[in-house]
C-alpha positions as CSV (number, residue, x, y, z in Angstrom):
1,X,0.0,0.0,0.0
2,X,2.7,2.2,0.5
3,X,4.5,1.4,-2.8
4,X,1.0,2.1,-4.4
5,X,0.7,5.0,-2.7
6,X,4.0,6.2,-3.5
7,X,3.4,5.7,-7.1
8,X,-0.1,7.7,-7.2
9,X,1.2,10.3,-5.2
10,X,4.1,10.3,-8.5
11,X,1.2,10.2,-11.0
12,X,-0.6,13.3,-9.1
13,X,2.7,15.2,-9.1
14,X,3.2,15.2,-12.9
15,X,-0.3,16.9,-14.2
16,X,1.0,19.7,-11.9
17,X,4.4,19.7,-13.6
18,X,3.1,20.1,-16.8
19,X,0.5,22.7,-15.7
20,X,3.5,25.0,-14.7
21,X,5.4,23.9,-18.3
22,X,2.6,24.9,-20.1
23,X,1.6,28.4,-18.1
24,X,5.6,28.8,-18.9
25,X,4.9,28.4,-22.8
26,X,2.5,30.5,-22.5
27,X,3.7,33.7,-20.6
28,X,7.1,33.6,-23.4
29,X,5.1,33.7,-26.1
30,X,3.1,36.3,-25.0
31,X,6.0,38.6,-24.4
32,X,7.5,37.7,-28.1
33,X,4.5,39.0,-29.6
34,X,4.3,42.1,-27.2
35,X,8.3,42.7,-28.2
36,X,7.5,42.0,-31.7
37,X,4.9,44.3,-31.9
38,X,7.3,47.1,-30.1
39,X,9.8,46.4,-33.2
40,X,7.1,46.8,-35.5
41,X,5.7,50.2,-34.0
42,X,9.2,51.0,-33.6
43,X,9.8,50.5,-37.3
44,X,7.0,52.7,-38.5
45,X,7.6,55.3,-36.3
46,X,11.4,55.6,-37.5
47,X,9.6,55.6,-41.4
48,X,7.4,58.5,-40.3
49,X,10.2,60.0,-38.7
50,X,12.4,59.7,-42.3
51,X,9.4,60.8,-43.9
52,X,8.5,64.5,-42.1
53,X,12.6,64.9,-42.5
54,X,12.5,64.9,-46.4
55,X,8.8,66.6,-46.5
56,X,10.5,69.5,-44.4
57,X,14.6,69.3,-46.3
58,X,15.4,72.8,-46.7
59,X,16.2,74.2,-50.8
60,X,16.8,77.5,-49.9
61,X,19.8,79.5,-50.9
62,X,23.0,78.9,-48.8
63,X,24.6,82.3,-48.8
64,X,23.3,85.8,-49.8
65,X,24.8,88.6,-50.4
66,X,23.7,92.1,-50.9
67,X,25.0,95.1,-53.8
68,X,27.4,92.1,-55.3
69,X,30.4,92.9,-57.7
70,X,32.2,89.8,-58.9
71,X,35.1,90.0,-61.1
72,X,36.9,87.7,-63.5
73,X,40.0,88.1,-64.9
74,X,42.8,86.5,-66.9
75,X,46.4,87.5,-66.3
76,X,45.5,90.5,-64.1
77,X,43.2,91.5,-67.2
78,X,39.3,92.1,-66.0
79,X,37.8,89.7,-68.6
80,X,34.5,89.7,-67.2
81,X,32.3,92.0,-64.5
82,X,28.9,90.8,-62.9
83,X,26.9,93.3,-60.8
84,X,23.8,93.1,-58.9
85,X,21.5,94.4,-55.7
86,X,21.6,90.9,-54.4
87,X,23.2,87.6,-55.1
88,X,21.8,83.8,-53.8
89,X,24.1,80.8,-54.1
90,X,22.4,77.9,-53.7
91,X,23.9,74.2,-52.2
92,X,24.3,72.3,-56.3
93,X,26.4,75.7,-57.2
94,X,23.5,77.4,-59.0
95,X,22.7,81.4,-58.5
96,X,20.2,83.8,-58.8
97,X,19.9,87.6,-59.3
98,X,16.2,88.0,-58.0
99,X,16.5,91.8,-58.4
100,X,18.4,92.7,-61.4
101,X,21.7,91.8,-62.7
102,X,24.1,93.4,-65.1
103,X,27.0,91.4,-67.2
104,X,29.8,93.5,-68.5
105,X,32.0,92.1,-70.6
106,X,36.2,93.2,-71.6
107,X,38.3,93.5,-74.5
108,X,42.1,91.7,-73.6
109,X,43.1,95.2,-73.3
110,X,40.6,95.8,-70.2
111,X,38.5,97.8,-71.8
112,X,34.5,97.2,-72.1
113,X,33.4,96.3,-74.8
114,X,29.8,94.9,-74.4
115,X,27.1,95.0,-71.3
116,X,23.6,93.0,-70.7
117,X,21.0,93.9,-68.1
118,X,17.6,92.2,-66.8
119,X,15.2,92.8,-64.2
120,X,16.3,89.4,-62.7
121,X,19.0,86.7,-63.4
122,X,20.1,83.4,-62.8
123,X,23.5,80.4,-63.6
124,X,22.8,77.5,-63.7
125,X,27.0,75.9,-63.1
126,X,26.2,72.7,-64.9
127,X,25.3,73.9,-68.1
128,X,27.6,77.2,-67.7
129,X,24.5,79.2,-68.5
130,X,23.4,82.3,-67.5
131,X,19.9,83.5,-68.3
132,X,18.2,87.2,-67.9
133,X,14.7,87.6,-67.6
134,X,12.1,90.8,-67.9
135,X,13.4,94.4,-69.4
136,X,16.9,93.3,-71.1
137,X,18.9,95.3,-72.7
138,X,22.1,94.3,-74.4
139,X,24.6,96.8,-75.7
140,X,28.0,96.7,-77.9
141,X,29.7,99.8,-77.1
142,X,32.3,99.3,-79.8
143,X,29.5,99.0,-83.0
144,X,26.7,101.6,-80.8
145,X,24.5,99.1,-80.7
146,X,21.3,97.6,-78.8
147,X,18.9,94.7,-78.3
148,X,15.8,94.7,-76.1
149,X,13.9,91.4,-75.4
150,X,12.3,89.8,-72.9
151,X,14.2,86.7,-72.0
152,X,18.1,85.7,-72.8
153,X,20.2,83.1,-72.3
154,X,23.8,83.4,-72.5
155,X,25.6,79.9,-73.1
156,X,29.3,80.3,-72.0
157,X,31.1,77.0,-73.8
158,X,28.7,78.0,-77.4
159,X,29.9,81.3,-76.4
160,X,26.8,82.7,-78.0
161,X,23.1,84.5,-76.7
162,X,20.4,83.3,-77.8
163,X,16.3,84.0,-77.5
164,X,13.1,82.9,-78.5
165,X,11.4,85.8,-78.0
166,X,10.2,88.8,-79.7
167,X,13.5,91.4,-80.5
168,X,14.3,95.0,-81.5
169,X,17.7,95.5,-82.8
170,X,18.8,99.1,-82.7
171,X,21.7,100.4,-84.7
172,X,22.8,103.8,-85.8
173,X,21.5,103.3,-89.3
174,X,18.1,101.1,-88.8
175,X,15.8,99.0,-86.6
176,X,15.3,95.3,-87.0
177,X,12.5,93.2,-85.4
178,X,11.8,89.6,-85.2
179,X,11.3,86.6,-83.4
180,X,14.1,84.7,-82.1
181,X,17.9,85.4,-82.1
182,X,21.4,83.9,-81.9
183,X,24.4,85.9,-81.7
184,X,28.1,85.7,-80.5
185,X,29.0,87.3,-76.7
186,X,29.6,90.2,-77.6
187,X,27.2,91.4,-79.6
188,X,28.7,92.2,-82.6
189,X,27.7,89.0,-85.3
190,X,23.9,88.1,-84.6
191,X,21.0,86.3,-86.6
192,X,17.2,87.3,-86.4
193,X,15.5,83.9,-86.8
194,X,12.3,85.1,-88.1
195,X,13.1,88.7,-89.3
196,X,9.7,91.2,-89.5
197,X,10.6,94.4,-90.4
198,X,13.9,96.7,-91.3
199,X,12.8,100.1,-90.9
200,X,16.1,103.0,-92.0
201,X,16.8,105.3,-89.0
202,X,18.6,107.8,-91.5
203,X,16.6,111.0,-92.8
């Protein structure tokens, strides 16, 4: 009897053994989903987080200056003069002239030889192009004379100014007009794409 007893009191200790094993399972695999459900709020969060940080990246001008005169030159000889009321430089290398700009350009000599203004400017460095935008006026001072349009771009390795727009060419003997133009930097060799009118300036 006491054998037997032994051996049930054995039988009633093992249910209670696997009770504990099984309230053990239990608790751990409740605590890997609540952890796994951290890493996955976690996870989102730090995506949202990435998110609002590109939505709110800043593209505004690095540096600005204010009544800007920048001067290039080749072997001490002023090759190139760019003036303006305010200058933005932006991060890629890029500017912009938001309120007026004026390009003067030399002869090896120093001497200027050809100018362009516009209400408002801008270079882009990769392409090595400036462009001019509203009232622009570009002058040879050598040949005495002008072009008025409304939009230029000047394209520094063509080494030419072109437009698309609408042009008056003013010289001391006549007045051309047309649409479209291409031209050398200076001003001095130029093409009216589709020519409209010559009219003589001479009495």
């Amino acid at each position: 009897m006491r054998k037997f007893a032994r051996a049930c009191n054995v039988c009633n200790q093992k249910p209670k053994r696997r009770a504990t094993m099984v309230k053990y399972k239990s608790w751990h695999t409740g605590m890997l989903c609540i952890a796994g459900c951290l890493l996955l709020l976690s996870a989102c969060n730090s995506q949202e987080l990435r998110k609002k940080k590109a939505k709110v990246q800043y593209n505004g001008p690095l540096i600005e200056f204010k009544s800007v005169e920048t001067l290039y030159s080749d072997n001490a000889v002023i090759q190139l003069k760019i003036e303006a009321p305010e200058q933005y430089i932006f991060q890629n290398g890029d500017v912009k002239y938001p309120k007026g700009v004026q390009i003067s350009r030399y002869n090896p000599y120093g001497v200027k030889i050809s100018t362009l203004r516009g209400d408002s400017g801008s270079y882009d460095k990769t392409r090595q192009l400036y462009q001019a935008f509203g009232n622009i006026v570009v002058e040879n001072l050598e040949l005495q004379q002008q072009l008025y349009t409304t939009a230029l771009e000047w394209d520094q390795p063509k080494r030419e100014i072109r437009t698309d727009k609408p042009v008056k060419i003013i010289t001391p003997n006549e007045m051309l007009e047309g649409t479209g133009l291409v031209s050398d930097e200076s001003f001095s060799r130029y093409h009216i794409l589709r020519p409209s009118g010559i009219f003589s300036l001479k009495p």
